[in-house]
N, C-alpha and C positions, 0 to 999 in steps of 0.2 A: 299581125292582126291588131287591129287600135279598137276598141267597144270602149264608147263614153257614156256618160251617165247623167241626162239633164234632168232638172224640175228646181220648183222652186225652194226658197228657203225653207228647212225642217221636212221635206220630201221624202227624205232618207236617202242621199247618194252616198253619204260617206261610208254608213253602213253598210248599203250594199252593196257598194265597192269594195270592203272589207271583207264581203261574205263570199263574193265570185273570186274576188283575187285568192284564196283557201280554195274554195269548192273545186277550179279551174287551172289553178298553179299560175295565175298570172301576175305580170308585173301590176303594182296599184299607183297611177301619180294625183295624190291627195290635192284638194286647193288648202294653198296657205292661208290660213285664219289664224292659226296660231303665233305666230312669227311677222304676220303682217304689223305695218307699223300706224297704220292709218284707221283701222275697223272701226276703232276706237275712239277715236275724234268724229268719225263720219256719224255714228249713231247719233252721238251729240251733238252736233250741228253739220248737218248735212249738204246745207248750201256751199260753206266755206270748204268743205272735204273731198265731195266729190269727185270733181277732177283729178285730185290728186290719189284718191280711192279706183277709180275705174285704171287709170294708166298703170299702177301700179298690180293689179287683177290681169291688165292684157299684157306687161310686160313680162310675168311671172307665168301665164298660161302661152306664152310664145314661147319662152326657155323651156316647160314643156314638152313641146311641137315639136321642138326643133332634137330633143332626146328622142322620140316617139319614132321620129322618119329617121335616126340612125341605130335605130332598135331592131333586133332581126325576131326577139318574140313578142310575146304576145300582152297587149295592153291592157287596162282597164282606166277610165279617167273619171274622177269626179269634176264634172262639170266643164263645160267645152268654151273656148275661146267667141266662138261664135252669139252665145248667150249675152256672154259681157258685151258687144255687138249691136246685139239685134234686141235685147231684153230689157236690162239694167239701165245703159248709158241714155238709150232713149227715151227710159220711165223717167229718168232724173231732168231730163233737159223739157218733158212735157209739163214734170211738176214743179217748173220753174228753180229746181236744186241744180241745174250745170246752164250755165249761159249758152249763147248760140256760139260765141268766138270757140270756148274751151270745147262745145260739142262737133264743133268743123274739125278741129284739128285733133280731138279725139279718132272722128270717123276716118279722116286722112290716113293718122298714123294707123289701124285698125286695118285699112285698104292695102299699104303698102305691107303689112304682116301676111297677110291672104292671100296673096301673089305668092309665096315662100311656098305654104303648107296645102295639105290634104284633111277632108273631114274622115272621120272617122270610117269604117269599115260597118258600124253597125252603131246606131245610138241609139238608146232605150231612156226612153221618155217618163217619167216616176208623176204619173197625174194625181194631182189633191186637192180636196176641197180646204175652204181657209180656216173652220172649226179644227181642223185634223190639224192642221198646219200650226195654229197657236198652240195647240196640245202638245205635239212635239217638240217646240220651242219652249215652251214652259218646262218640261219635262227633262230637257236636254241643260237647264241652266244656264247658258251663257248669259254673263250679267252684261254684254255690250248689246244684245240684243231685247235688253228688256222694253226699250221705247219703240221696236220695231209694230206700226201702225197697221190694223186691218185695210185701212184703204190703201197703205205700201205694198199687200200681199195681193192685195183684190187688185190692183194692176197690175201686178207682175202675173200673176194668173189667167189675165186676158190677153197679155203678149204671150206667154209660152203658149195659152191654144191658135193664138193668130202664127204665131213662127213657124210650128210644128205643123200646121194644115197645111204651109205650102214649101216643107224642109226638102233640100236636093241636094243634100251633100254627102248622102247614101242611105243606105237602110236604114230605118224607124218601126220602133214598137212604140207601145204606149200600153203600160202599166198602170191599171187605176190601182192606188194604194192607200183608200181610204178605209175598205176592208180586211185590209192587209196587215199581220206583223211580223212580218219578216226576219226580224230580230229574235224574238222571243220565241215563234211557233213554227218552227220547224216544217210543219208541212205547206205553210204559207209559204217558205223558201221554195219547198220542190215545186211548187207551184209555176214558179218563176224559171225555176232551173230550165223545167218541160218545158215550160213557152218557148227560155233561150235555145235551147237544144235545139228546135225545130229551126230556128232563125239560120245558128251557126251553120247547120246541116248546108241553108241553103246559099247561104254566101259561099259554101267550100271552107267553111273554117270548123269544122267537126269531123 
């Protein structure tokens, strides 16, 4: 069973990824941000970064994929190959930060990866508004993310609700977690738990 975890930056996937993979006994595969080698240059100039930012995201979420389909239990993913895709690579080539040459062969390589793999068994969608979203970021510290823009978040927020309206790559929920903390309140968790529960039941993975 593969259960991913989309939404946008400060969302809270990581978290909740941390809370299912305890709550559920499942495997957790993190995105690197920590280790990555480029985060850090992109915030600071993003034009020059980019490309080397995205390819580096779908190279490391296909090693991934490719652990996932030789995995006999049960997954949880912070944030899916498809997103880098369909979300990110495209925000950056509309807002003039990736050229059209580096965006061709971005989508290329991207094309021939997706041939290989399967989406997930079940992806849970973590919806938020963009006050919520700075508030988490703030609140979370990462200093490579201090220049991160409201109009960067306010597109990426219009692509995940255009993605996810017409997603086929299996079952979707959609988690508004504006009211939500998940972290902190405990019964905001079982909240989610009972949602999941209902899902897993009917996928045949409960």
């Amino acid at each position: 069973m593969h259960i991913a975890i989309a939404g946008n930056i400060g969302a809270g996937k990581t978290s909740l990824t941390e809370l299912l993979a305890k709550h559920y006994g499942w495997e957790a595969h993190f995105e690197d941000v920590i280790d990555n080698p480029y985060l850090n240059d992109f915030y600071n100039h993003m034009e020059r970064w980019s490309f080397n930012l995205q390819i580096y995201f779908l190279k490391s979420r296909f090693e991934q994929l490719l652990k996932i389909k030789n995995n006999d239990g049960s997954i949880v993913q912070d944030r899916t190959i498809y997103e880098d895709a369909h979300i990110f690579a495209p925000n950056l080539k509309s807002m003039g930060l990736m050229n059209l040459r580096d965006f061709k062969n971005y989508q290329e390589l991207f094309e021939l990866m997706e041939s290989q793999i399967q989406g997930p068994n079940l992806l849970i969608y973590l919806r938020s508004n963009i006050p919520n979203l700075v508030n988490k970021i703030h609140k979370r510290g990462r200093y490579y993310e201090n220049s991160i823009s409201i109009e960067y978040l306010s597109r990426l927020n219009e692509r995940y609700e255009a993605w996810t309206s017409t997603y086929n790559k299996g079952k979707l929920i959609t988690i508004d977690v504006d009211e939500l903390d998940f972290v902190e309140n405990k019964k905001d968790f079982e909240i989610i738990v009972e949602k999941l529960d209902g899902e897993l039941k009917e996928i045949g993975a409960a």
